[in-house]
MDTraj code that builds the backbone (N, CA, C; nanometers):
import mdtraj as md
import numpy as np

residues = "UNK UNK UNK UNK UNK UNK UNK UNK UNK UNK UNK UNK UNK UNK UNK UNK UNK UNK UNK UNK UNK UNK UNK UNK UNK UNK UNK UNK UNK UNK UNK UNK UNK UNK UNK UNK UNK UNK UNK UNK UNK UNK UNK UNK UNK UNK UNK UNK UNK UNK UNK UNK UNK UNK UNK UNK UNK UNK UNK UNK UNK UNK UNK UNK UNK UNK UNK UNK UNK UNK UNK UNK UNK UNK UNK UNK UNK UNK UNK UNK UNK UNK UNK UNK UNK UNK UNK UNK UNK UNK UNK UNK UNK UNK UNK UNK UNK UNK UNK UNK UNK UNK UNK UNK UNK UNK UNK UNK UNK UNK UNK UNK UNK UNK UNK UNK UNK UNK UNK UNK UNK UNK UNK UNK UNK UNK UNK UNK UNK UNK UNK UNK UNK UNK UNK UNK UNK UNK UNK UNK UNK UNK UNK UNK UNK UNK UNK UNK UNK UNK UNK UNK UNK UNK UNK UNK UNK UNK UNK UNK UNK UNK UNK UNK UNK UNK UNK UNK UNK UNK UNK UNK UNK UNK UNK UNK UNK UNK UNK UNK UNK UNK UNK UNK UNK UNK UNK UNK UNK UNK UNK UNK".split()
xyz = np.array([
    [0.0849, -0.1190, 0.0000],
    [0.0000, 0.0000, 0.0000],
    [0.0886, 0.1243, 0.0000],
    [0.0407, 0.2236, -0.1062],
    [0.1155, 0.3329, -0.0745],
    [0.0946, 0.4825, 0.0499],
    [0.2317, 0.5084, 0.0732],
    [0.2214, 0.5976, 0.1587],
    [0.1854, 0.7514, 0.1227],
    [0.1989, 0.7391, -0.0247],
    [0.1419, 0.8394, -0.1180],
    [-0.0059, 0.9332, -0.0662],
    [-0.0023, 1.0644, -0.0971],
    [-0.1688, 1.0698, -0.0932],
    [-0.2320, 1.0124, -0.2188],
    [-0.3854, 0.9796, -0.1905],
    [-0.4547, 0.8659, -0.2946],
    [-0.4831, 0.9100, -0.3814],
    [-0.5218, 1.0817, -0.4187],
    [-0.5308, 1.1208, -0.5641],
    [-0.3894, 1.1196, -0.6674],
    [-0.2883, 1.1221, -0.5601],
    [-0.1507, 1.1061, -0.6273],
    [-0.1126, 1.0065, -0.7200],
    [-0.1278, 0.9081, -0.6013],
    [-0.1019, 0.7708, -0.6056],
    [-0.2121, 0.7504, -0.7400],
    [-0.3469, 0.7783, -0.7982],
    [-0.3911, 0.7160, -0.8297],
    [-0.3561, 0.8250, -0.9992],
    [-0.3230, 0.8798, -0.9875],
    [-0.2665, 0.9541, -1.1118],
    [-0.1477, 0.9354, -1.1616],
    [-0.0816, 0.8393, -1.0784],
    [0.0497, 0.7527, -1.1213],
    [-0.0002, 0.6888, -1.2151],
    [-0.0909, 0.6000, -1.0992],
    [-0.1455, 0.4692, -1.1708],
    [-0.2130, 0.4808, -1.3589],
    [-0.2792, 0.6054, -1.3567],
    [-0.3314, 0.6236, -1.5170],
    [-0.2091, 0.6424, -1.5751],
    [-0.1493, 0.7043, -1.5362],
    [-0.0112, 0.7602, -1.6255],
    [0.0745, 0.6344, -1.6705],
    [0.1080, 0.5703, -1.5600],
    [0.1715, 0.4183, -1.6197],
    [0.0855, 0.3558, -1.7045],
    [-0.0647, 0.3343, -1.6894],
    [-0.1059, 0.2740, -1.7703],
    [-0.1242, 0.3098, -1.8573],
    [-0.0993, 0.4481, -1.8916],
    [-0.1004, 0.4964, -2.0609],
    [0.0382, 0.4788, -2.1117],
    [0.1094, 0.4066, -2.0047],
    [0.2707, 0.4067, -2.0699],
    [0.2596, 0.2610, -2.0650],
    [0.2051, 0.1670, -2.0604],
    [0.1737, 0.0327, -2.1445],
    [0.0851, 0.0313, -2.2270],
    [-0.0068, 0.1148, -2.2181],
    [-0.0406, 0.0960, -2.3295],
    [-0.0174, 0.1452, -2.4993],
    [0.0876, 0.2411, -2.4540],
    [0.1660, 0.2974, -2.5352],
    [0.2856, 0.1947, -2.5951],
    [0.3058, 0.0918, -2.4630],
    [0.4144, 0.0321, -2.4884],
    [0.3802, -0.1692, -2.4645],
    [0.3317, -0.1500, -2.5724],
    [0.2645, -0.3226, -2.5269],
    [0.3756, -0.4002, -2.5103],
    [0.4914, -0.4250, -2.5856],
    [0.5677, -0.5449, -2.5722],
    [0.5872, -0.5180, -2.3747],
    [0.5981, -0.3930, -2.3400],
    [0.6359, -0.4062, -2.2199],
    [0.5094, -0.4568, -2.1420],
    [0.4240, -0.3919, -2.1349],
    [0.2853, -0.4257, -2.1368],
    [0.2690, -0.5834, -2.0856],
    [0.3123, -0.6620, -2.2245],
    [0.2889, -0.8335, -2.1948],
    [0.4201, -0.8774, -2.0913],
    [0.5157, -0.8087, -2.0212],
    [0.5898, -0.8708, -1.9176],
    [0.5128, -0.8356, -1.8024],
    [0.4696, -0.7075, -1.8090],
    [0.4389, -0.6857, -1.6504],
    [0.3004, -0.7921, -1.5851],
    [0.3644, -0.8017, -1.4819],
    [0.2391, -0.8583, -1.3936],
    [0.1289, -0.7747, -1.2792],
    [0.2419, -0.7210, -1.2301],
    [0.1496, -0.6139, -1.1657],
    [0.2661, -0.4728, -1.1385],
    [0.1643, -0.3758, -1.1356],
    [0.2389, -0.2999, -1.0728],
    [0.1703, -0.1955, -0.9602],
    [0.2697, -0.1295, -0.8537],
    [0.2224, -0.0536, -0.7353],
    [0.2758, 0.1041, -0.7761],
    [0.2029, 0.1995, -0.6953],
    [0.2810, 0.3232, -0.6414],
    [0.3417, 0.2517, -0.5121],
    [0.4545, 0.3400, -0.4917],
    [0.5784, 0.3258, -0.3561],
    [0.5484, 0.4292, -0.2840],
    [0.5558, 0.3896, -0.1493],
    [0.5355, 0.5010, -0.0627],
    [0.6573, 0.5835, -0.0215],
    [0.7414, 0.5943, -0.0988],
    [0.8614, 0.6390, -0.1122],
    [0.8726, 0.7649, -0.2166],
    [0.9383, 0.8325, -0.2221],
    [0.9370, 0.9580, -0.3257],
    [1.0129, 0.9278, -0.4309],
    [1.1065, 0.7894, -0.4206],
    [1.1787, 0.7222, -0.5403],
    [1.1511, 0.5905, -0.5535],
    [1.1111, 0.5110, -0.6404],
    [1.0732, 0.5900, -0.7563],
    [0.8954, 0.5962, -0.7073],
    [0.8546, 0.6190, -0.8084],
    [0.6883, 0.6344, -0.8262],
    [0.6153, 0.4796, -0.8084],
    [0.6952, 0.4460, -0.9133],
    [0.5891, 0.2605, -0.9683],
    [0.6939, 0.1733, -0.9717],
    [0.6495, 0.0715, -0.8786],
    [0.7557, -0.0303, -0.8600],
    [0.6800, -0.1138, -0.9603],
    [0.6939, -0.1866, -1.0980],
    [0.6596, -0.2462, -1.2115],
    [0.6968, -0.4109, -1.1492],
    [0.6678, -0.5123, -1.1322],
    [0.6595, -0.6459, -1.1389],
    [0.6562, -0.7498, -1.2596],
    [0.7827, -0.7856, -1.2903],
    [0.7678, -0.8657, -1.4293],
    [0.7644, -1.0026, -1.4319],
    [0.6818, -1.0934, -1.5279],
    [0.6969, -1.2287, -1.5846],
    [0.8193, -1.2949, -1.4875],
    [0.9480, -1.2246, -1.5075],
    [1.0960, -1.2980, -1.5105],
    [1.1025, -1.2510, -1.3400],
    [1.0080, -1.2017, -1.2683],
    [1.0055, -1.2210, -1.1018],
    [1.1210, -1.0615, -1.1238],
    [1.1627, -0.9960, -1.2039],
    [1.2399, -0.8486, -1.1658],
    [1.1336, -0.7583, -1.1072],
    [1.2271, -0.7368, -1.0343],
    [1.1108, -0.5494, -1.0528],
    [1.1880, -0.4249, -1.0931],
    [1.0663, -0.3542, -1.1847],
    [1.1026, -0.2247, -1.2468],
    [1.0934, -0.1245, -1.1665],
    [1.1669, -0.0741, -1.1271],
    [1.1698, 0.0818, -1.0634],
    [1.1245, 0.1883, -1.1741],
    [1.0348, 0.2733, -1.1990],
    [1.0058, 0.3589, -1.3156],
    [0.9434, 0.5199, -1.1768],
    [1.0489, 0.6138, -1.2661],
    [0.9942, 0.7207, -1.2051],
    [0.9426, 0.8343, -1.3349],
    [0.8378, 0.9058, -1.2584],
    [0.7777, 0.9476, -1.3500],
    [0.7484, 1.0916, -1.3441],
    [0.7599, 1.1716, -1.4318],
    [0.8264, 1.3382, -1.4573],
    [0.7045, 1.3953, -1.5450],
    [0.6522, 1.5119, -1.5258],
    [0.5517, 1.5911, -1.5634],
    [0.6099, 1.6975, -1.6892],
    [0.6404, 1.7008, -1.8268],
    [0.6566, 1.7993, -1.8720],
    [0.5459, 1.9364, -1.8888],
    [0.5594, 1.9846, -1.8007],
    [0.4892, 2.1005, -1.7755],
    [0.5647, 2.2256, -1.6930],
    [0.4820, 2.3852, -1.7861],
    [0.5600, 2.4759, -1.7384],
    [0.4466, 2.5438, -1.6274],
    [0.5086, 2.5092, -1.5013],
    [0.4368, 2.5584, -1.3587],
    [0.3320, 2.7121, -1.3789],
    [0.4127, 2.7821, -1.4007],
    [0.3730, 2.9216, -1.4330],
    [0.2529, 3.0018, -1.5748],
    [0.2988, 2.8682, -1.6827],
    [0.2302, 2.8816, -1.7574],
    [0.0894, 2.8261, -1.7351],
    [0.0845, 2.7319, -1.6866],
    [-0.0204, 2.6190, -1.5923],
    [-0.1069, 2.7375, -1.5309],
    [-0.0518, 2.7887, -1.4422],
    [-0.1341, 2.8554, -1.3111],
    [-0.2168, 2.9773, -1.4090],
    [-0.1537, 3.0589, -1.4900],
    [-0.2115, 3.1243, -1.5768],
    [-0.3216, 3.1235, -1.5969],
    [-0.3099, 2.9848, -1.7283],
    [-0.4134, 2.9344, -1.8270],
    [-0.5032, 2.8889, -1.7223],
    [-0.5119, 2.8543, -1.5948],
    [-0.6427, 2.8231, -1.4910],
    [-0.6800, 2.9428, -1.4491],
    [-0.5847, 3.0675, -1.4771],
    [-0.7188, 3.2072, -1.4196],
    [-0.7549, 3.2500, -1.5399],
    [-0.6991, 3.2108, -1.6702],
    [-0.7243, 3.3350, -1.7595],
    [-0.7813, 3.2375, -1.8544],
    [-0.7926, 3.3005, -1.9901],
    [-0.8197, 3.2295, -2.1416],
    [-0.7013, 3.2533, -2.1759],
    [-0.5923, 3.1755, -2.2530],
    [-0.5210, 3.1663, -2.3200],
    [-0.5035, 3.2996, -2.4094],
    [-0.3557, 3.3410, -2.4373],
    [-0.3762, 3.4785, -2.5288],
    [-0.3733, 3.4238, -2.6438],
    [-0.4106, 3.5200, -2.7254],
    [-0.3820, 3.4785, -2.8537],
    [-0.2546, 3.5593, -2.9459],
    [-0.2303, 3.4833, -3.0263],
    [-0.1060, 3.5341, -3.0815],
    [0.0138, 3.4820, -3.0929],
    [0.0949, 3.5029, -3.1398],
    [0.2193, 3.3996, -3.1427],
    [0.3155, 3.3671, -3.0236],
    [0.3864, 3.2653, -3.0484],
    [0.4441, 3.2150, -2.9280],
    [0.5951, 3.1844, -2.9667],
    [0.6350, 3.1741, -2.8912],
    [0.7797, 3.1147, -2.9098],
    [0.7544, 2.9206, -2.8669],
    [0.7992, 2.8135, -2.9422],
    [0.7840, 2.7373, -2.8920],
    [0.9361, 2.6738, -2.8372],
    [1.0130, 2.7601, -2.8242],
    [1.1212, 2.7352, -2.7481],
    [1.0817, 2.7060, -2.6178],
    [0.9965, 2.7981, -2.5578],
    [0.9509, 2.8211, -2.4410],
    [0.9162, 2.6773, -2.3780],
    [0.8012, 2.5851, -2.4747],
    [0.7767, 2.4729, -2.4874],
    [0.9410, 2.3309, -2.4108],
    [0.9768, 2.4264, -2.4997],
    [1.0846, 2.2825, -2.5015],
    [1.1949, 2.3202, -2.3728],
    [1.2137, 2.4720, -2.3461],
    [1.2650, 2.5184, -2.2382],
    [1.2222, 2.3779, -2.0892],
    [1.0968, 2.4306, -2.0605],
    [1.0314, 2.2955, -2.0164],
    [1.0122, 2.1937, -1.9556],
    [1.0051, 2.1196, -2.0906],
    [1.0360, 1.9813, -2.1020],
    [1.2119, 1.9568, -2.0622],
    [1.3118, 2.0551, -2.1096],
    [1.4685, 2.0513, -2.0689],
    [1.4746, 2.0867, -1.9055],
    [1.3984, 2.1558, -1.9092],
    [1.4090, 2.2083, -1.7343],
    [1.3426, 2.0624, -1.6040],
    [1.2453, 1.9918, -1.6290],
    [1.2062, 1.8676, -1.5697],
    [1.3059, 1.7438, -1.5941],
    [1.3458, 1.7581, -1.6831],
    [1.4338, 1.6811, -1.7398],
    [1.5561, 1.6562, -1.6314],
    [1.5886, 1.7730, -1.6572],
    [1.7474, 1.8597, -1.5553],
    [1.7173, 1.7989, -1.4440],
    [1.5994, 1.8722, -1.3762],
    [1.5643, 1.8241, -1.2227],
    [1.6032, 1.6708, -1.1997],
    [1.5078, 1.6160, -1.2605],
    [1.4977, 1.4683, -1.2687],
    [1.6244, 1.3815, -1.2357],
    [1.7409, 1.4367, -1.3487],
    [1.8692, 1.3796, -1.3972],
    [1.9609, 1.4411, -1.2538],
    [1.9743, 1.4973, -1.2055],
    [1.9930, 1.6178, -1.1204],
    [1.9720, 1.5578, -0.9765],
    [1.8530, 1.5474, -0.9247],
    [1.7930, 1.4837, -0.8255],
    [1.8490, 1.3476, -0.8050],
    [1.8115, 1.2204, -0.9026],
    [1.8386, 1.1229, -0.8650],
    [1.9737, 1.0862, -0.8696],
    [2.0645, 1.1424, -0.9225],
    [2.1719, 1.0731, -0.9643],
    [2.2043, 0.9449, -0.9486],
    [2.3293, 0.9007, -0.8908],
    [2.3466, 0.7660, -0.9114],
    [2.2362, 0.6867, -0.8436],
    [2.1246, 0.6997, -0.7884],
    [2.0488, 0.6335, -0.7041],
    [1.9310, 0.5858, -0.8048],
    [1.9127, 0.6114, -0.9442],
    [1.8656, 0.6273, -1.0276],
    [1.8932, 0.4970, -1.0993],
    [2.0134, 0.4561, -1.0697],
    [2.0463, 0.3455, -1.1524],
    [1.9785, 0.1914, -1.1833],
    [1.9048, 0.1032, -1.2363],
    [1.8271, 0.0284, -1.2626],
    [1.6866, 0.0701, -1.2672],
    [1.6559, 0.2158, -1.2454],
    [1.5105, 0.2390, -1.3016],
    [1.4928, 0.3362, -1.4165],
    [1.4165, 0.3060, -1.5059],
    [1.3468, 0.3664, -1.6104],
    [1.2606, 0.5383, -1.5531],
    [1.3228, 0.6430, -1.6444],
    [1.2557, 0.7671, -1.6317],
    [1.1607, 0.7648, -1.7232],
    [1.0197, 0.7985, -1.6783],
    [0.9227, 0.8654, -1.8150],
    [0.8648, 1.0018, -1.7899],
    [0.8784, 1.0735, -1.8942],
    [0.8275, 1.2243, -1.9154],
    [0.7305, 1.2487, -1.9637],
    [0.6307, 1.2575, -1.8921],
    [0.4786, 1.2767, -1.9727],
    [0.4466, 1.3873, -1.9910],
    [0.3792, 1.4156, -2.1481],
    [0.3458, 1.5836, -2.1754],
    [0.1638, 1.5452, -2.2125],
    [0.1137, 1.5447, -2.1216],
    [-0.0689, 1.5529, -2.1234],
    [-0.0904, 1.6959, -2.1014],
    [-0.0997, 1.7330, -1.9471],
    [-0.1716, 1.8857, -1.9309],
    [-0.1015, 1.9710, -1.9961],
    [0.0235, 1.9550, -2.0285],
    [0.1539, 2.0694, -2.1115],
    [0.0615, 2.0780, -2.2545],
    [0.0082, 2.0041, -2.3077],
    [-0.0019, 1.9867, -2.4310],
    [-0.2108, 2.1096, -2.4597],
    [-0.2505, 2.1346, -2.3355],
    [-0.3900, 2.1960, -2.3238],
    [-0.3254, 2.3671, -2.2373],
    [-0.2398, 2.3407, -2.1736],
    [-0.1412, 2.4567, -2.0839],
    [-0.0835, 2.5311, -2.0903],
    [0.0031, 2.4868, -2.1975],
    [0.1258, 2.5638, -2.1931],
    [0.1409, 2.6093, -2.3826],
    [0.2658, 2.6459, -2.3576],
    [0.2853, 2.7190, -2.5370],
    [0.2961, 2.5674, -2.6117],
    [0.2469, 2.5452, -2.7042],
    [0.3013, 2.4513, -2.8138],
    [0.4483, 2.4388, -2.8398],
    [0.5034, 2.2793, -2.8491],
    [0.6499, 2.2739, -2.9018],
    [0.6182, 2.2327, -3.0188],
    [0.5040, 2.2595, -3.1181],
    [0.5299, 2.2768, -3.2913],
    [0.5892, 2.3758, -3.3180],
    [0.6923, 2.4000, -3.3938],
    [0.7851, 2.4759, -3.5095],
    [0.8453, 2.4776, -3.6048],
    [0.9424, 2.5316, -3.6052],
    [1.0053, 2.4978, -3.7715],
    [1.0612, 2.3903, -3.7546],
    [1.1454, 2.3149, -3.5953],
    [1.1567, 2.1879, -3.6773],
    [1.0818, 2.0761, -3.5537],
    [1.0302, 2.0763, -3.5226],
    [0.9567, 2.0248, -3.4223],
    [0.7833, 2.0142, -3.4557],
    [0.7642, 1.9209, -3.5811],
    [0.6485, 1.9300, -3.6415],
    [0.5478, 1.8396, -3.5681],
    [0.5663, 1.7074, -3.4925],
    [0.5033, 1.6884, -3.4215],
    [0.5726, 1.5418, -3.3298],
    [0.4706, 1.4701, -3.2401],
    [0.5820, 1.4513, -3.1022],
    [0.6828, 1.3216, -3.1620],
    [0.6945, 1.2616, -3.3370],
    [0.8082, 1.2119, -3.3085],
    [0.9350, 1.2940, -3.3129],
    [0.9063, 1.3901, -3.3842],
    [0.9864, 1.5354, -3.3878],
    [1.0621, 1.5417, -3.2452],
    [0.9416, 1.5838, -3.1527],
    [0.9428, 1.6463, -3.0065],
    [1.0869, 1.5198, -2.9605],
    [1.0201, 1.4022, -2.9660],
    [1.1131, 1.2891, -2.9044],
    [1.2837, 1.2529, -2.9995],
    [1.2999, 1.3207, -3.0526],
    [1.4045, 1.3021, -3.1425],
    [1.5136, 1.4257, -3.0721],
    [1.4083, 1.5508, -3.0434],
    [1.5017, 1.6869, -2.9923],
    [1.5694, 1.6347, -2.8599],
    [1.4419, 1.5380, -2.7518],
    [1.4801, 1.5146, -2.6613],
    [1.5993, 1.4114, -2.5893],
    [1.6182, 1.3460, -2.7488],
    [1.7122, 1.2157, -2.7294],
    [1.8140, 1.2806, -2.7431],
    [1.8377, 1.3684, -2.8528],
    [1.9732, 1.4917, -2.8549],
    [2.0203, 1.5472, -2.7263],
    [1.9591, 1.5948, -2.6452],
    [1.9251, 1.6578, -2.5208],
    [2.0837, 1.5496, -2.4466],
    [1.9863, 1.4332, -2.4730],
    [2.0834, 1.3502, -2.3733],
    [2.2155, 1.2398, -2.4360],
    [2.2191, 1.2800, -2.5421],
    [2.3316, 1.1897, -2.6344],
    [2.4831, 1.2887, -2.5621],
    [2.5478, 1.1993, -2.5459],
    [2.6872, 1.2211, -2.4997],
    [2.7067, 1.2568, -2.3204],
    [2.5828, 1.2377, -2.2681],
    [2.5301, 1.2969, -2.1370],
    [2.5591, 1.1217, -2.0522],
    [2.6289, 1.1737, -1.9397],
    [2.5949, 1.0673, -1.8198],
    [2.4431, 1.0763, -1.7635],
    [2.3988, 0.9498, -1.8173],
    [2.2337, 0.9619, -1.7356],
    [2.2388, 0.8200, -1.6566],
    [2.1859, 0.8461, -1.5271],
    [2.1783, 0.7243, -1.4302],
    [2.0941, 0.5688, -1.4595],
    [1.9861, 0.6817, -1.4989],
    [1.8892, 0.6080, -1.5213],
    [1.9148, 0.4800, -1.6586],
    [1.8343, 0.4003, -1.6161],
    [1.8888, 0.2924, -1.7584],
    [1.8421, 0.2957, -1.8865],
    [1.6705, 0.3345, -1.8760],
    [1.6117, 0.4203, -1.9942],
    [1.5874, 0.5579, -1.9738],
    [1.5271, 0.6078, -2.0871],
    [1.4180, 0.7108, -2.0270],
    [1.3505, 0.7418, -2.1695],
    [1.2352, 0.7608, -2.1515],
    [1.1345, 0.7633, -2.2379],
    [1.0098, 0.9102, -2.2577],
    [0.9999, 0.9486, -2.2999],
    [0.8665, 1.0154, -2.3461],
    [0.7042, 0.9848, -2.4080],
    [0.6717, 1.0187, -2.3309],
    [0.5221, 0.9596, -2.3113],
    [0.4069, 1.0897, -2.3477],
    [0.3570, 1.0831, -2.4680],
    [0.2364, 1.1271, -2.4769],
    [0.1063, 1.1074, -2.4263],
    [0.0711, 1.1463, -2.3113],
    [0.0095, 1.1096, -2.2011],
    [-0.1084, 1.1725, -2.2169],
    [-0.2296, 1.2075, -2.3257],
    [-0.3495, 1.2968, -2.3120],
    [-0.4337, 1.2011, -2.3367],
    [-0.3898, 1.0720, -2.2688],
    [-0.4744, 0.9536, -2.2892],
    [-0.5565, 0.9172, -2.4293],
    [-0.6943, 0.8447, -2.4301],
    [-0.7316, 0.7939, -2.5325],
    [-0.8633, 0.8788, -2.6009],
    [-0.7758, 0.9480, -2.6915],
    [-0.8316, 1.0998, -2.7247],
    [-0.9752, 1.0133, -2.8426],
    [-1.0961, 1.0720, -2.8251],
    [-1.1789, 0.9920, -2.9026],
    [-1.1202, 1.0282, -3.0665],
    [-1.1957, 0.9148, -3.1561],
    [-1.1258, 0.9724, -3.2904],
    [-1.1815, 1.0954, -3.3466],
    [-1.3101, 1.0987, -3.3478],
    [-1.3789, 1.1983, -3.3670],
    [-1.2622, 1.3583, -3.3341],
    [-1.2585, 1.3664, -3.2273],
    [-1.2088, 1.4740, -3.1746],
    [-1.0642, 1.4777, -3.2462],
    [-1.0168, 1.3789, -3.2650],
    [-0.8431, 1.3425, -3.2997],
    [-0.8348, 1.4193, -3.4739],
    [-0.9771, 1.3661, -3.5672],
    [-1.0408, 1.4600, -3.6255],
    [-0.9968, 1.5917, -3.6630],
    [-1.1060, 1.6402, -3.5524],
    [-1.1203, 1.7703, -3.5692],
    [-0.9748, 1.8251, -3.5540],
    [-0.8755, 1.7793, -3.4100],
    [-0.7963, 1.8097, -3.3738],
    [-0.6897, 1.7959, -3.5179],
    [-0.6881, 1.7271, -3.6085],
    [-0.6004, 1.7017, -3.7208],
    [-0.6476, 1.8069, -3.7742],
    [-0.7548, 1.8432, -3.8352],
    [-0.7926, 1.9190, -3.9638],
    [-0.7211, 2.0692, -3.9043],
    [-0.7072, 2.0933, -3.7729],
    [-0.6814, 2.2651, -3.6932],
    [-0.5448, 2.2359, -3.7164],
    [-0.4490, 2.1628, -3.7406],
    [-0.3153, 2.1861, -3.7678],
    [-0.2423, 2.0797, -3.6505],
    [-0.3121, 2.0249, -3.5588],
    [-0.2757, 1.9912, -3.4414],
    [-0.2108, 1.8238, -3.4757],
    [-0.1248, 1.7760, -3.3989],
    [-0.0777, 1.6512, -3.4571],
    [-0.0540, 1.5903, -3.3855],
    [-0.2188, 1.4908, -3.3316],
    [-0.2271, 1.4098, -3.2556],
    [-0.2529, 1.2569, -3.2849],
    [-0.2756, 1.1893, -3.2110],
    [-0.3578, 1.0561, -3.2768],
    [-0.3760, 0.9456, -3.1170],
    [-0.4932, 0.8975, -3.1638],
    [-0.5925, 0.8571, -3.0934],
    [-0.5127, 0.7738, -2.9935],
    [-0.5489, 0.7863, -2.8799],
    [-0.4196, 0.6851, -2.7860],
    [-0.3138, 0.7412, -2.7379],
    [-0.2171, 0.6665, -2.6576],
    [-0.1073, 0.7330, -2.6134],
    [-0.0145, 0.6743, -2.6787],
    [0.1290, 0.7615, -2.7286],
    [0.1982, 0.7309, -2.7963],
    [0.3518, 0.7338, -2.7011],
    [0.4326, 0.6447, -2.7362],
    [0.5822, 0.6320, -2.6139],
    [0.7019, 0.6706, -2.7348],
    [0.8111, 0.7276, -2.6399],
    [0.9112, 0.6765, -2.7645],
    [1.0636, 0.6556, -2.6499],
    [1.1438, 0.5843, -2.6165],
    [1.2812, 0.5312, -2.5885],
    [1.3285, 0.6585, -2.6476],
    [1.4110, 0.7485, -2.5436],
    [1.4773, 0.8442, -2.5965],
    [1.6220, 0.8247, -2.5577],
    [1.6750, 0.7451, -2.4281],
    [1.7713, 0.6734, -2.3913],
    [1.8016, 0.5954, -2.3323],
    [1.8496, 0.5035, -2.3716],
    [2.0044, 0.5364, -2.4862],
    [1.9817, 0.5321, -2.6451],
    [1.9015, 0.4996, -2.6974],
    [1.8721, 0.5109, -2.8556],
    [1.7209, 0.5748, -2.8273],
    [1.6831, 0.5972, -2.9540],
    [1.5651, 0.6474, -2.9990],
    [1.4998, 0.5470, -3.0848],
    [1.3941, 0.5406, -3.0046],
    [1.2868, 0.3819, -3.0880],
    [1.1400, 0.4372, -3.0335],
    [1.0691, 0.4370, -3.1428],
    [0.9335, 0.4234, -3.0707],
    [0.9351, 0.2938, -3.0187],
    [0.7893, 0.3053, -2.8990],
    [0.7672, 0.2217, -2.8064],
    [0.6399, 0.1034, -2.9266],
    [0.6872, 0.0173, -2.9168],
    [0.5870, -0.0722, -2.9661],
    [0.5295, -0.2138, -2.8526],
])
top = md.Topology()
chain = top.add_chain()
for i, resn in enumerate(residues, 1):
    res = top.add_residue(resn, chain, resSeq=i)
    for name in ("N", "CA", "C"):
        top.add_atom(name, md.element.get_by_symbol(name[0]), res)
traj = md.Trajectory(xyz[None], top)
């Protein structure tokens, strides 16, 4: 049982499960998995082969931009989507930063759900959409000591109906139905 509070704990729990289901081959090892009542990691993962996965799990979201967009309407007008990716590099940092070597045998995932309704867009000139996003982020960490053994990016706005995925295509937006993963290190692979 976790020592977590229970809305916490239970917003782990969706988040991992949009990161199997993003990621089935992993998906068919696990047997079960918990939140830890510990602040490292998040989800202790339980596999087939009796291991357990340590997986901690990271919010790409910009705090400030967040608190905003809950008092106001969004402005309109152009954006920098540096800002975007500022970010996602700044949680990142923490993350890599925080755990250091204690990090070692668990998997990091970076989920961008509320970032993606919140904050500025990371579409641009070359960041057209999130396999784009996950390609900038594997750069990020190529030539970098990272503790962790993976780490991954997780499109986390859950299982967007198609209808809406739709509409959301025809406005320029570049989504698709479901949650999508991608292995950003040590290689870059989508999650299948």
């Amino acid at each position: 049982m976790s020592g977590r509070r229970p809305d916490k704990a239970a917003e782990e729990r969706r988040i991992f499960e949009r990161f199997l289901r993003a990621h089935p081959s992993l998906a068919e090892q696990v047997v079960r998995y918990d939140s830890t009542a510990d602040d490292f990691p998040d989800i202790d993962a339980y596999l087939q082969s009796g291991a357990k996965l340590p997986v901690e799990l990271g919010e790409w979201i910009d705090g400030p931009q967040l608190a905003d967009a809950l008092k106001t309407s969004p402005p309109e007008g152009g954006y920098d989507p540096a800002w975007a990716l500022d970010a996602g590099r700044r949680i990142l940092e923490q993350k890599l930063a925080h755990y250091g070597p204690a990090a070692r045998g668990a998997w990091l995932v970076i989920h961008y759900g509320r970032a993606y309704l919140y904050n500025t867009p990371f579409r641009g000139l070359y960041v057209a959409n999130f396999a784009d996003l996950a390609r900038e982020v594997s750069g990020w960490l190529k030539g970098r000591t990272v503790q962790f053994d993976k780490v991954f990016l997780l499109a986390a706005w859950g299982d967007i109906d198609a209808d809406l995925v739709r509409i959301l295509r025809e406005a320029g937006y570049p989504v698709q139905a479901g949650p999508e993963a991608f292995e950003v290190f040590p290689k870059l692979i989508q999650c299948t």
